[in-house]
N, C-alpha and C positions, 0 to 999 in steps of 0.2 A: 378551317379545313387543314392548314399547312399543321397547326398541333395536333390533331388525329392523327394525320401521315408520324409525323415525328412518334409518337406516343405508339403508333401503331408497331412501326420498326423497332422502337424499345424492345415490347413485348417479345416481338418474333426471335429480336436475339437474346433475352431473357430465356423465352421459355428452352429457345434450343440449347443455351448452355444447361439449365436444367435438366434439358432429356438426355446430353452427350456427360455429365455428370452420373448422372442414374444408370448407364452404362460401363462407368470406367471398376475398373476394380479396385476394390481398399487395397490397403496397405500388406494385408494375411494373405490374399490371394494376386498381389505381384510378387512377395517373398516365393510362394510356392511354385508360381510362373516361372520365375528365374531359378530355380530349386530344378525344374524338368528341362528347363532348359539346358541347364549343364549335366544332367545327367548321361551315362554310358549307355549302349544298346542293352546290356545284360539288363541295368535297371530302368529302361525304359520297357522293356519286355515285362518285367516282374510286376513292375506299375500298372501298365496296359494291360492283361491278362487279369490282375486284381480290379481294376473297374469295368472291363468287360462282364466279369462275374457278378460283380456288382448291380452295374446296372443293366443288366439282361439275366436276372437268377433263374430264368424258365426257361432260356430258349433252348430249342430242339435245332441246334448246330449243324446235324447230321440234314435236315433239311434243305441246308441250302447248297447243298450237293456238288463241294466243294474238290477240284480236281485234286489228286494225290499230292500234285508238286507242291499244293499249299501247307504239308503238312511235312516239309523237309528240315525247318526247325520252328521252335516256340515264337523268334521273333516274326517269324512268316505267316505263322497262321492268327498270329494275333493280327496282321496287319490286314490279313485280307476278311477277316470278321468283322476288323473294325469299317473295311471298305462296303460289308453287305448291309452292315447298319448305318452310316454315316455317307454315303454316294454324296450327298450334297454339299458333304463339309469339303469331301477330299475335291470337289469338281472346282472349288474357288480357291482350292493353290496351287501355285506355280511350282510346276518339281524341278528341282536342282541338278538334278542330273543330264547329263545329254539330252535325255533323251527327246527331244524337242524334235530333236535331228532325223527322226524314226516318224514324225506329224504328232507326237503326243500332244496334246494340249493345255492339260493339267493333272492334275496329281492323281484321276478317279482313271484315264488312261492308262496308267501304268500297274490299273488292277483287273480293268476288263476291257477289252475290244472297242475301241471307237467310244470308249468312257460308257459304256451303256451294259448298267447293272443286269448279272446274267450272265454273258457270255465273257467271262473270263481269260486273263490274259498274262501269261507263264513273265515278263517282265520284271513285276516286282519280287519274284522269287530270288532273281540271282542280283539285286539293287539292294545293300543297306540305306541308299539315301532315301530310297522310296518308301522302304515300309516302314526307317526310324522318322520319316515326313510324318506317315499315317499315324504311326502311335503319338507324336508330340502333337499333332493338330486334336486329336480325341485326347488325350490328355486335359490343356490346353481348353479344348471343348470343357471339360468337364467342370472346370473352372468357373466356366461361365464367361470365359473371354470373347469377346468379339471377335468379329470373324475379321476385325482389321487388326486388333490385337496380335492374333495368331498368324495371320499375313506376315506383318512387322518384326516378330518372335522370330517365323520362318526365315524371312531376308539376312535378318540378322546371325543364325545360327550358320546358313550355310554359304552365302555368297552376300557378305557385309559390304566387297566394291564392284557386284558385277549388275548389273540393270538388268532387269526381267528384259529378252529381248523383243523390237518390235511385231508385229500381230500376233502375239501370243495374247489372249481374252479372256476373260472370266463372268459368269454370268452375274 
């Protein structure tokens, strides 16, 4: 019995190094990772607008009846496009900016009201942390990064010594 249990525990962390392997990114796609990381807002704009187009070649934009303020520059509307497609990427990062201070709670807040896709919320218009957040997490995303990857990424780019502060949650 005691070598099942043993044999057994093998296994489990066996398989799960396998699955957190099968997960992590090669070597092309951390080169590229770290590539968007340091990149400027102009060309994290020109990036995100390119795989927006990419991968959404059909969408009817005008649809989702976007307030004007979102359309004050390229870096803004690409963020809050990427916020009407992506709600659940942006809802599991923590945004760097203040605005904590205001109840935000994570990073989908700072695109619409109480984070809830729809009703819309003028914040990330005047925020570069916010919408160069959104485009590096969709980025990022696109990769195929994990959503701890881009967590990690995120910590790193904008507050390397500051701790996510406490009750701030993520689902």
């Amino acid at each position: 019995m005691r070598l099942f249990g043993r044999w057994l525990s093998f296994l489990t962390v066996l398989l799960v190094c396998i699955s957190v392997s099968a997960f992590a990114m090669d070597k092309k796609q951390e080169k590229e990772f770290h590539r968007i990381f340091v990149m400027s807002l102009d060309e994290l704009t020109e990036y995100a607008r390119a795989a927006l187009t990419k991968r959404y070649p059909d969408e009817k934009w005008e649809g989702h009846r976007f307030p004007d303020y979102v359309f004050t520059n390229e870096s803004v509307e690409a963020a809050y496009k990427i916020a009407v497609k992506r709600p659940e990427l942006l809802a599991k990062i923590h945004c760097y900016c203040p605005c904590e201070q205001i109840g935000h709670k994570n990073l989908l807040h700072c695109f619409f009201k109480n984070g809830e896709p729809g009703v819309f919320d003028k914040h990330a218009v005047f925020c570069t942390i916010c919408y160069g957040e959104a485009m590096l997490a969709f980025l990022w995303a696109e990769l195929e990064a994990t959503d701890q990857e881009i967590i990690e990424g995120m910590k790193k780019r904008f507050m390397p010594e500051r701790p996510i502060p406490e009750g701030i949650t993520y689902p």
